[in-house]
Backbone as JSON, one array per atom type, in Angstrom:
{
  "sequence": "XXXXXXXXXXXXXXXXXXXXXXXXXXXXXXXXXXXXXXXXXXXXXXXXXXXXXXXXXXXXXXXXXXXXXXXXXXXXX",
  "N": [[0.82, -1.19, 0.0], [1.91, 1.23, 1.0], [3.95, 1.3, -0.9], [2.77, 1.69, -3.11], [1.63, 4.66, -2.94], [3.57, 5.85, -2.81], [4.49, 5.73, -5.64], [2.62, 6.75, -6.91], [2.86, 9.39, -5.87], [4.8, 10.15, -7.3], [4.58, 10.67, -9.92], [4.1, 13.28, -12.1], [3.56, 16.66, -10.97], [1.17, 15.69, -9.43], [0.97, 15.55, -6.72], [0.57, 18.16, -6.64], [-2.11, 18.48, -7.84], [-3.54, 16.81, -5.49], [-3.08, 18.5, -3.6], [-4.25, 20.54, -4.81], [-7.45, 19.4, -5.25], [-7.6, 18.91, -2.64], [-8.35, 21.55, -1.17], [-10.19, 22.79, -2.82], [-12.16, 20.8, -1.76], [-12.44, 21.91, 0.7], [-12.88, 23.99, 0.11], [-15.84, 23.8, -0.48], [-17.38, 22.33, 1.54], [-17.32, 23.97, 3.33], [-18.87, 26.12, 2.69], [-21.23, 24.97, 1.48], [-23.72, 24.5, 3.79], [-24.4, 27.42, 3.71], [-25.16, 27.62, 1.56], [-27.93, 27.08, 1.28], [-29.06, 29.01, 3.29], [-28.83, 30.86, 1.79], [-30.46, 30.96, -0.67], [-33.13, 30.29, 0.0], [-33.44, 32.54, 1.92], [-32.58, 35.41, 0.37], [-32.82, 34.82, -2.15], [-35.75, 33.49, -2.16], [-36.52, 30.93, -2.64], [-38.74, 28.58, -2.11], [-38.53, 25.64, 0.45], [-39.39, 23.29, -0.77], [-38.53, 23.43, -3.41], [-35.5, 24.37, -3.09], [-34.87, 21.98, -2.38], [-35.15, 20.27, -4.8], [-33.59, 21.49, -6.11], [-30.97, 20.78, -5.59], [-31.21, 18.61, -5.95], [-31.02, 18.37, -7.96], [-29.05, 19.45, -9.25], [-26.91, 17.45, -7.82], [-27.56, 14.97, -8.93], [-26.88, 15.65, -12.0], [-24.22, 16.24, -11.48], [-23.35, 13.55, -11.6], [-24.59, 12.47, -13.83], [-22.84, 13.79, -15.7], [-20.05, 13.24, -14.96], [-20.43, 10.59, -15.25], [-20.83, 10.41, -18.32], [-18.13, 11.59, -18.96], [-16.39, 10.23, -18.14], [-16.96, 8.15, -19.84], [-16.65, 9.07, -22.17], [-13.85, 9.04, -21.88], [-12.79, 6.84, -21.54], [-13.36, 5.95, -24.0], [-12.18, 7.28, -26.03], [-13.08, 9.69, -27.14], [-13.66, 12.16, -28.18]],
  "CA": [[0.0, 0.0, 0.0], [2.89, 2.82, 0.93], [5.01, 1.66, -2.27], [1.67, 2.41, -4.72], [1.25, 5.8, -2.63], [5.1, 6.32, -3.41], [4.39, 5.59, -6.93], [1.69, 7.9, -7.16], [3.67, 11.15, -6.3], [6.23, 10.7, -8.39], [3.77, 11.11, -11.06], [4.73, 14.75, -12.07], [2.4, 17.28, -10.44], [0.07, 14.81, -8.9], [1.04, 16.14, -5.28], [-0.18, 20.04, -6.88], [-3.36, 18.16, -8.02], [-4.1, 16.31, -4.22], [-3.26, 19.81, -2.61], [-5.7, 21.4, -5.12], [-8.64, 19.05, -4.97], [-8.74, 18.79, -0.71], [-8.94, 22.97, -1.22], [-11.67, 22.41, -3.21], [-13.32, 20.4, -1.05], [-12.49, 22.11, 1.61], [-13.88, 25.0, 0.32], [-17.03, 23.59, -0.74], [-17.83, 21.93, 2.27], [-17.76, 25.34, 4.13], [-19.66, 27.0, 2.01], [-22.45, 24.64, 1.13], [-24.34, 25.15, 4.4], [-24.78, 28.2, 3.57], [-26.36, 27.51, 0.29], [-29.69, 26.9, 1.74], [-29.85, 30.26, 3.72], [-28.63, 32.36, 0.91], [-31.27, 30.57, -1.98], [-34.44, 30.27, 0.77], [-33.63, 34.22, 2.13], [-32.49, 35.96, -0.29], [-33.98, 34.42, -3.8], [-37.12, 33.68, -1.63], [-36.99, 29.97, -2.95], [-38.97, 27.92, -1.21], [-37.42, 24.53, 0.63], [-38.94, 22.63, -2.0], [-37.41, 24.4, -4.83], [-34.49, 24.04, -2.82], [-34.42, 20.45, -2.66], [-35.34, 20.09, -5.89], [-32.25, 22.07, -7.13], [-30.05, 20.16, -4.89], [-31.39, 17.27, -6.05], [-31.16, 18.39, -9.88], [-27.06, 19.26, -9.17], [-26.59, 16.37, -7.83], [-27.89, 13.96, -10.48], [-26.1, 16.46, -12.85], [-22.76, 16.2, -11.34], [-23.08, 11.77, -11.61], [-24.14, 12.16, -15.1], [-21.68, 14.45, -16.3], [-18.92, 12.35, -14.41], [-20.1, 9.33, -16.43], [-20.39, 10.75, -19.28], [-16.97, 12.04, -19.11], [-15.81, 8.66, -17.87], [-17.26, 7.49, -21.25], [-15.63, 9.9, -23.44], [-12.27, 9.57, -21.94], [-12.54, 5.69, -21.89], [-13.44, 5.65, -25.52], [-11.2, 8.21, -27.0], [-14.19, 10.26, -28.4], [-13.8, 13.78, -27.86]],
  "C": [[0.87, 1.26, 0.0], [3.47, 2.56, -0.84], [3.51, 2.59, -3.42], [1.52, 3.69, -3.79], [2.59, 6.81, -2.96], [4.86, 6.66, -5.07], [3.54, 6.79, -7.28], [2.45, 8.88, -7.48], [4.61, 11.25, -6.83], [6.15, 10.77, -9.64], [3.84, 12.89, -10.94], [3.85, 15.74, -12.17], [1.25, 16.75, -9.83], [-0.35, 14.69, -7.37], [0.28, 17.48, -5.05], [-1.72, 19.51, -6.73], [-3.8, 17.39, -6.63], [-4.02, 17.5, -3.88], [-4.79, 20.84, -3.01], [-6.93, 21.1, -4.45], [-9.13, 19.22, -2.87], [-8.94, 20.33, -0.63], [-10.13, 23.05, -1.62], [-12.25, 21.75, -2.62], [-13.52, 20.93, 0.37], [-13.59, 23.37, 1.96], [-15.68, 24.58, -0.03], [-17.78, 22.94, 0.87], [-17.89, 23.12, 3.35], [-18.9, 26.12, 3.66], [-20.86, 26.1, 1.04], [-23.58, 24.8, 2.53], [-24.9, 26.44, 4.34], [-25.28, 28.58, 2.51], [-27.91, 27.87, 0.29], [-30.21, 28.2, 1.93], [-30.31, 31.05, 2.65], [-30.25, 32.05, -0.59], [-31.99, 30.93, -1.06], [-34.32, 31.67, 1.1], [-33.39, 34.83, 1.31], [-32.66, 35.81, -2.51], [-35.4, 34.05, -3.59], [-37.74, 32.43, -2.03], [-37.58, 29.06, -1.74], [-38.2, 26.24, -0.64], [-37.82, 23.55, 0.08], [-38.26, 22.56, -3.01], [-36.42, 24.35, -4.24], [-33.81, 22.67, -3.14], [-34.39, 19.7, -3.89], [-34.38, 20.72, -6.53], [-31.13, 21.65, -6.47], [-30.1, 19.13, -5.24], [-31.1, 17.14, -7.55], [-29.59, 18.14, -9.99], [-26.79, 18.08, -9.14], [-26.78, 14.71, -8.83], [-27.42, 14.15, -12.08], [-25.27, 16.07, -13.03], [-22.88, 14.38, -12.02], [-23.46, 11.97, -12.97], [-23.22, 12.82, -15.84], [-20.47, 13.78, -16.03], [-18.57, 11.38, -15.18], [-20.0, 9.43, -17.23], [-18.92, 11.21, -19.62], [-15.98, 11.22, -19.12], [-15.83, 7.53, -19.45], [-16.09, 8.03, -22.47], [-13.74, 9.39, -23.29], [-12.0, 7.88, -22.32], [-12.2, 4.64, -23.35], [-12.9, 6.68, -26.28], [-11.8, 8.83, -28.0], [-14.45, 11.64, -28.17], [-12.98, 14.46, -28.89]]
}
Protein backbone atom coordinates (compact mmCIF):
# COMPACT_ATOMS: atom_id res chain seq x y z
CA UNK A 1 0.00 0.00 0.00
CA UNK A 2 2.89 2.82 0.93
CA UNK A 3 5.01 1.66 -2.27
CA UNK A 4 1.67 2.41 -4.72
CA UNK A 5 1.25 5.80 -2.63
CA UNK A 6 5.10 6.32 -3.41
CA UNK A 7 4.39 5.59 -6.93
CA UNK A 8 1.69 7.90 -7.16
CA UNK A 9 3.67 11.15 -6.30
CA UNK A 10 6.23 10.70 -8.39
CA UNK A 11 3.77 11.11 -11.06
CA UNK A 12 4.73 14.75 -12.07
CA UNK A 13 2.40 17.28 -10.44
CA UNK A 14 0.07 14.81 -8.90
CA UNK A 15 1.04 16.14 -5.28
CA UNK A 16 -0.18 20.04 -6.88
CA UNK A 17 -3.36 18.16 -8.02
CA UNK A 18 -4.10 16.31 -4.22
CA UNK A 19 -3.26 19.81 -2.61
CA UNK A 20 -5.70 21.40 -5.12
CA UNK A 21 -8.64 19.05 -4.97
CA UNK A 22 -8.74 18.79 -0.71
CA UNK A 23 -8.94 22.97 -1.22
CA UNK A 24 -11.67 22.41 -3.21
CA UNK A 25 -13.32 20.40 -1.05
CA UNK A 26 -12.49 22.11 1.61
CA UNK A 27 -13.88 25.00 0.32
CA UNK A 28 -17.03 23.59 -0.74
CA UNK A 29 -17.83 21.93 2.27
CA UNK A 30 -17.76 25.34 4.13
CA UNK A 31 -19.66 27.00 2.01
CA UNK A 32 -22.45 24.64 1.13
CA UNK A 33 -24.34 25.15 4.40
CA UNK A 34 -24.78 28.20 3.57
CA UNK A 35 -26.36 27.51 0.29
CA UNK A 36 -29.69 26.90 1.74
CA UNK A 37 -29.85 30.26 3.72
CA UNK A 38 -28.63 32.36 0.91
CA UNK A 39 -31.27 30.57 -1.98
CA UNK A 40 -34.44 30.27 0.77
CA UNK A 41 -33.63 34.22 2.13
CA UNK A 42 -32.49 35.96 -0.29
CA UNK A 43 -33.98 34.42 -3.80
CA UNK A 44 -37.12 33.68 -1.63
CA UNK A 45 -36.99 29.97 -2.95
CA UNK A 46 -38.97 27.92 -1.21
CA UNK A 47 -37.42 24.53 0.63
CA UNK A 48 -38.94 22.63 -2.00
CA UNK A 49 -37.41 24.40 -4.83
CA UNK A 50 -34.49 24.04 -2.82
CA UNK A 51 -34.42 20.45 -2.66
CA UNK A 52 -35.34 20.09 -5.89
CA UNK A 53 -32.25 22.07 -7.13
CA UNK A 54 -30.05 20.16 -4.89
CA UNK A 55 -31.39 17.27 -6.05
CA UNK A 56 -31.16 18.39 -9.88
CA UNK A 57 -27.06 19.26 -9.17
CA UNK A 58 -26.59 16.37 -7.83
CA UNK A 59 -27.89 13.96 -10.48
CA UNK A 60 -26.10 16.46 -12.85
CA UNK A 61 -22.76 16.20 -11.34
CA UNK A 62 -23.08 11.77 -11.61
CA UNK A 63 -24.14 12.16 -15.10
CA UNK A 64 -21.68 14.45 -16.30
CA UNK A 65 -18.92 12.35 -14.41
CA UNK A 66 -20.10 9.33 -16.43
CA UNK A 67 -20.39 10.75 -19.28
CA UNK A 68 -16.97 12.04 -19.11
CA UNK A 69 -15.81 8.66 -17.87
CA UNK A 70 -17.26 7.49 -21.25
CA UNK A 71 -15.63 9.90 -23.44
CA UNK A 72 -12.27 9.57 -21.94
CA UNK A 73 -12.54 5.69 -21.89
CA UNK A 74 -13.44 5.65 -25.52
CA UNK A 75 -11.20 8.21 -27.00
CA UNK A 76 -14.19 10.26 -28.40
CA UNK A 77 -13.80 13.78 -27.86
Amino acid sequence: MLTRLKELFEIKGYGLLVLCMLLVGIGISITTPYLSLYCTEDFGMSAGAFGIFMAVSSLSGVFVNSLIFYLMENKSW
